[in-house]
C-alpha positions in Angstrom: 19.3 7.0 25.0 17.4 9.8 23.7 14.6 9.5 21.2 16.5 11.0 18.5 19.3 8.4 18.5 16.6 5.3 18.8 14.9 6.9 15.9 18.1 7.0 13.9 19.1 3.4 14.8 15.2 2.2 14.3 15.7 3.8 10.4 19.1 2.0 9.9 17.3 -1.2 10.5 14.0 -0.2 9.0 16.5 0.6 5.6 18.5 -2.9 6.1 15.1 -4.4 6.4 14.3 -3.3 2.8 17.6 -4.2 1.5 16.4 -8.0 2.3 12.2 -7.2 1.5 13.8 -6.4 -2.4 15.8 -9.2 -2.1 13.0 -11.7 -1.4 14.3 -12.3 1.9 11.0 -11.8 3.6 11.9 -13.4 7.1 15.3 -11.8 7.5 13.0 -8.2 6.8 10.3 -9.1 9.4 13.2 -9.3 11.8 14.8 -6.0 11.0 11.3 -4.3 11.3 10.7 -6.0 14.6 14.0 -4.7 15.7 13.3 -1.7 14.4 9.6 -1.0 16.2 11.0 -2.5 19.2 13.6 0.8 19.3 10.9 3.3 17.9 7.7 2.2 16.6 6.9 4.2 13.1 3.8 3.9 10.6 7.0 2.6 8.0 8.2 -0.3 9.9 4.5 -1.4 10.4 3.2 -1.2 6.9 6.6 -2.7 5.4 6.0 -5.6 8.5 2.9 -6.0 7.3 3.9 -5.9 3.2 6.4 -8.9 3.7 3.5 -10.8 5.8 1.3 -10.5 2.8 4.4 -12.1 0.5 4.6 -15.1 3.4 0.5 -15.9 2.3 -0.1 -13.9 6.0 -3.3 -11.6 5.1 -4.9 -11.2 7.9 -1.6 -10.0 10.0 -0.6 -7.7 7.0 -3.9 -5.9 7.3 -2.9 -6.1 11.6 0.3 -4.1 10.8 -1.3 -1.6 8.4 -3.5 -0.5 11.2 -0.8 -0.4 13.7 0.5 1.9 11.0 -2.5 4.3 11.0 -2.5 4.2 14.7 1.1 5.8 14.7 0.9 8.3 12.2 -3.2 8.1 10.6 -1.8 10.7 7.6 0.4 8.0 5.7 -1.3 6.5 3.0 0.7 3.7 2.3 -0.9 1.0 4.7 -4.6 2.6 3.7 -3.8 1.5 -0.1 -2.3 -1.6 1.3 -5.4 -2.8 3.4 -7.4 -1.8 0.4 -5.1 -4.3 -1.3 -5.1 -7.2 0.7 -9.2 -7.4 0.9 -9.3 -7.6 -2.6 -7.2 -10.6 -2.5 -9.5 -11.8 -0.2 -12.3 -11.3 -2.2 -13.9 -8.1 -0.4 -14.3 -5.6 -2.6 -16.7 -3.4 -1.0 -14.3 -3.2 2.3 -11.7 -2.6 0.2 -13.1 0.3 -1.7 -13.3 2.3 1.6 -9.8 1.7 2.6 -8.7 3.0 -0.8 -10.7 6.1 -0.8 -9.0 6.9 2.6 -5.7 6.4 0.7 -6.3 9.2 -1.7 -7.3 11.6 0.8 -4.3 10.9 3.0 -1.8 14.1 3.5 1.2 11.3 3.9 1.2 9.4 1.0 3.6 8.4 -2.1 3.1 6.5 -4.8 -0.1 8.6 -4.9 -1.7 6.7 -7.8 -1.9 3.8 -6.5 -5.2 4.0 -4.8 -6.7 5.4 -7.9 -4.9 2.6 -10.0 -6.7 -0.3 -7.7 -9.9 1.5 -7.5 -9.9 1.1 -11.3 -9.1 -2.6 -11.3 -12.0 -2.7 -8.8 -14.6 -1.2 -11.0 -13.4 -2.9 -13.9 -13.7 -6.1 -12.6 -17.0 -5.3 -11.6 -18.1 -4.2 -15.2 -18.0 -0.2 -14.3 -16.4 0.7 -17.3 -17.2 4.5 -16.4 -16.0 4.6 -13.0 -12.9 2.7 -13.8 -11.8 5.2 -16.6 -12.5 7.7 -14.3 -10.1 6.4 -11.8 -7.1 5.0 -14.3 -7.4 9.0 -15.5 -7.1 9.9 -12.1 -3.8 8.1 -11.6 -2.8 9.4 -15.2 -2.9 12.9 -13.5 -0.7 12.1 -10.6 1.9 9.7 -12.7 1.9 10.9 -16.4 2.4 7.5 -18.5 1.8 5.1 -16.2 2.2 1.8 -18.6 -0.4 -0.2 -16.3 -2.8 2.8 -16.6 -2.4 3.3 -20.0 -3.2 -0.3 -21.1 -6.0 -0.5 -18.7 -7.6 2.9 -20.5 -7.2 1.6 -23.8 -8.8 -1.7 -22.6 -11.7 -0.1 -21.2 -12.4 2.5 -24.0 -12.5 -0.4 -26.7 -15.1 -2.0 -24.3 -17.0 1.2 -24.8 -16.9 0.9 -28.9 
């Protein structure tokens, strides 16, 4: 087969592997991904792999998949937001500050407030009121009335009073 056919049928069961992922049906997803990188490996099937690991308590593969991810194709964002995400569930927020910085510069990259959004939840958890305003504005800029962002703000401006 030619690689435009095996890059069709790889996104048929990337899709059907999100039909189950919203569904909750995390296994069932990891199966259509692997099916789906098996036919044509894409920085998608990696990072979405790696998302329904993190939903199975699997951190440390999640964070494995996201760099497969950036391997592929090193201009998505989506997997640097997502490592980003998974060390601050571990606890390591420095790491994780790195990883989301790369997410806002990547070329490849939507929802592109996210990074901005968990960089703020960073410094305010950290007490940087500043810095954290500074980045829930950022996000405010990409995603106009983002409800998270907007309660965060209004959080960390009464801190200020």
């Amino acid at each position: 087969m030619d690689d435009v056919v095996l890059k069709d049928q790889a996104l048929t069961l990337w899709t059907k592997g999100q039909e189950h992922h919203l569904r909750g049906d995390f296994s069932r997803a990891i199966e259509l991904y692997t099916e789906s990188l098996g036919l044509y490996p894409t920085a998608e099937a990696y990072t979405f792999r790696g998302w329904a690991y993190s939903f199975q308590g699997r951190i440390d593969e999640a964070i494995d998949e996201c760099k497969k991810a950036i391997a592929v194709d090193p201009t998505f964002g989506n997997p640097y937001n997502d490592i980003g995400s998974y060390l601050v569930m571990k606890g390591r927020l420095d790491e994780a500050i790195e990883w989301l910085e790369k997410a806002k510069t990547a070329s490849r990259y939507e929802p592109r407030h996210f990074p901005y959004m968990n960089l703020g939840r960073i410094y305010a958890r950290r007490g940087m009121v500043l810095h954290a305003i500074r980045e829930f504005e950022a996000a405010l800029e990409i995603h106009a009335g983002e409800p998270t962002c907007l309660s965060a703000l209004g959080q960390l401006r009464g801190a200020l009073n």
